[in-house]
N, C-alpha and C positions, 0 to 999 in steps of 0.2 A: 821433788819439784825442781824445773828448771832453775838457774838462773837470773836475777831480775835484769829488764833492759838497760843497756847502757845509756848515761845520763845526759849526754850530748846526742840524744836523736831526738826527733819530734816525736808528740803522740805519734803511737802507733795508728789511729783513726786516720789521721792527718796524713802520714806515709802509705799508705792505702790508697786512700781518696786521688792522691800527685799521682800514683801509680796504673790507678785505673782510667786517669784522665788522657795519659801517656798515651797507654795501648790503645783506649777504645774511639776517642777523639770526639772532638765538639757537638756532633747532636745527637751522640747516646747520654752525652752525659748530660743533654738539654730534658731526655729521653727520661731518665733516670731522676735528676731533681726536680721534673713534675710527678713523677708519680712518688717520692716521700711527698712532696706539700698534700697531695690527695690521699695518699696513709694516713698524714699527719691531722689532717682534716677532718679523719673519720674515726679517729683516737685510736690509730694503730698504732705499733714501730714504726720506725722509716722503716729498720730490714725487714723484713720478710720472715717466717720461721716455717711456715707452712709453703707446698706452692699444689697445681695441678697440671697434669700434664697430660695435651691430648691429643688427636691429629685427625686431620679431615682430608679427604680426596675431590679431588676435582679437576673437569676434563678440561684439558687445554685448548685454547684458541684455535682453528682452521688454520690462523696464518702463525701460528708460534711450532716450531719443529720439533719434532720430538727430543726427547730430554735426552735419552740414551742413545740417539743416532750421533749427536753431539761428542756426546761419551764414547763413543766406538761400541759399544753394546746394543746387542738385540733383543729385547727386553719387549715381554707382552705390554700393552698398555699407552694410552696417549697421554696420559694426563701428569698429575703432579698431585703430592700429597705434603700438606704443611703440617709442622712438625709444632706446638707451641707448649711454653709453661708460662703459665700466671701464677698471679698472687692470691689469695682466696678472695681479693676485691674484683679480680676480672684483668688484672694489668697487667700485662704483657713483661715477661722478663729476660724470655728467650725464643725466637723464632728458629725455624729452618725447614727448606722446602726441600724434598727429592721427589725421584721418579713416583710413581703411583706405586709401582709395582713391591716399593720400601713395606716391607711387614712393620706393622707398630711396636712392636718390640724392641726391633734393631735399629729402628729412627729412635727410640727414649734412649738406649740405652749412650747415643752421640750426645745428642740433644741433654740429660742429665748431667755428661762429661762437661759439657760447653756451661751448665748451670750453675757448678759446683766452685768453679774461682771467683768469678765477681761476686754471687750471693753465696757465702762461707755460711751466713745465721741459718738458709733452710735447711728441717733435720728430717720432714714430714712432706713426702709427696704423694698426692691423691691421684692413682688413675684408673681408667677402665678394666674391665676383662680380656680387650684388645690388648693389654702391656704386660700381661703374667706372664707366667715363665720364666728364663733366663735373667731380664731386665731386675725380679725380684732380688735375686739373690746378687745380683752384680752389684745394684745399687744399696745392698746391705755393707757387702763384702770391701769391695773400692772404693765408695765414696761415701760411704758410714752415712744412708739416708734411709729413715724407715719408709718401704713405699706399702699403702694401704690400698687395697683394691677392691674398687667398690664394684659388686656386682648386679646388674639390671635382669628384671624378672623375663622370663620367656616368651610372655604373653606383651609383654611392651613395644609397641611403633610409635617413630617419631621421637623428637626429640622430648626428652622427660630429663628435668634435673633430678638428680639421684640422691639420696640423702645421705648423710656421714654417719658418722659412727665414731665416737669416745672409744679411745684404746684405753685398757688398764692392764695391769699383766693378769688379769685372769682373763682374758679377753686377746686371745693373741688369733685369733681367727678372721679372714675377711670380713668387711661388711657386705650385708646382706638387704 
């Protein structure tokens, strides 16, 4: 075992908190202490331990230019695709928008990087059949987070919340 901390630093909770107030600035962190009072209110943690993460496309405005012309890239597609992870409440933890043309894989696998220093407690992230692949094993390997991928039946249109599924270790298989 490490260590213990040296006696003249503040909590470490407290050295965190100064830290992340630093980088991110006054209305995430306005951002942030509504959604613990709305954790708090619904008899969660403040942190977080689980999150979901998912992404949606959608075509861009007449008058908004293409994302990639912007970029110096020729890239099929006009629109734009948002990248999000919540909290199993629905709260938004991490946003990020790219081109449309962004595979959902390789937008989580940013998107999970950006997740992983301010929210350190999630260990459990839930996403679609759009995230398998590569994203699985990355987010095992690099940032130590189990990701569960829930799969939707073939016969499904529209929008359908998907149900979870309890891991135990005889159960190491996707949910179905």
């Amino acid at each position: 075992m490490g260590e213990p901390p040296p006696r003249d630093f503040p909590p470490f909770k407290r050295v965190h908190a100064f830290a992340r107030r630093q980088i991110q600035g006054p209305l995430t962190e306005l951002h942030d202490r509504l959604r613990e009072r709305v954790r708090q209110k619904e008899g969660r943690a403040v942190n977080p331990t689980a999150a979901i993460v998912d992404s949606q496309s959608l075509r861009a405005a007449a008058n908004v230019p293409p994302l990639d012309v912007r970029l110096g890239l020729r890239e099929e597609g006009d629109g734009r695709k948002r990248h999000l992870v919540v909290d199993c409440l629905g709260l938004v933890l991490v946003v990020m928008v790219t081109m449309a043309s962004v595979q959902d894989g390789d937008g989580a696998v940013t998107l999970l990087e950006r997740l992983r220093m301010p929210y350190f407690s999630v260990r459990l992230v839930r996403a679609d059949g759009g995230h398998a692949g590569r994203l699985v094993d990355g987010a095992a390997e690099k940032l130590q987070l189990a990701l569960d991928i829930v799969k939707r039946s073939d016969d499904t249109t529209g929008f359908v919340v998907l149900r979870r599924c309890r891991r135990t270790p005889e159960r190491a298989q996707p949910c179905r």
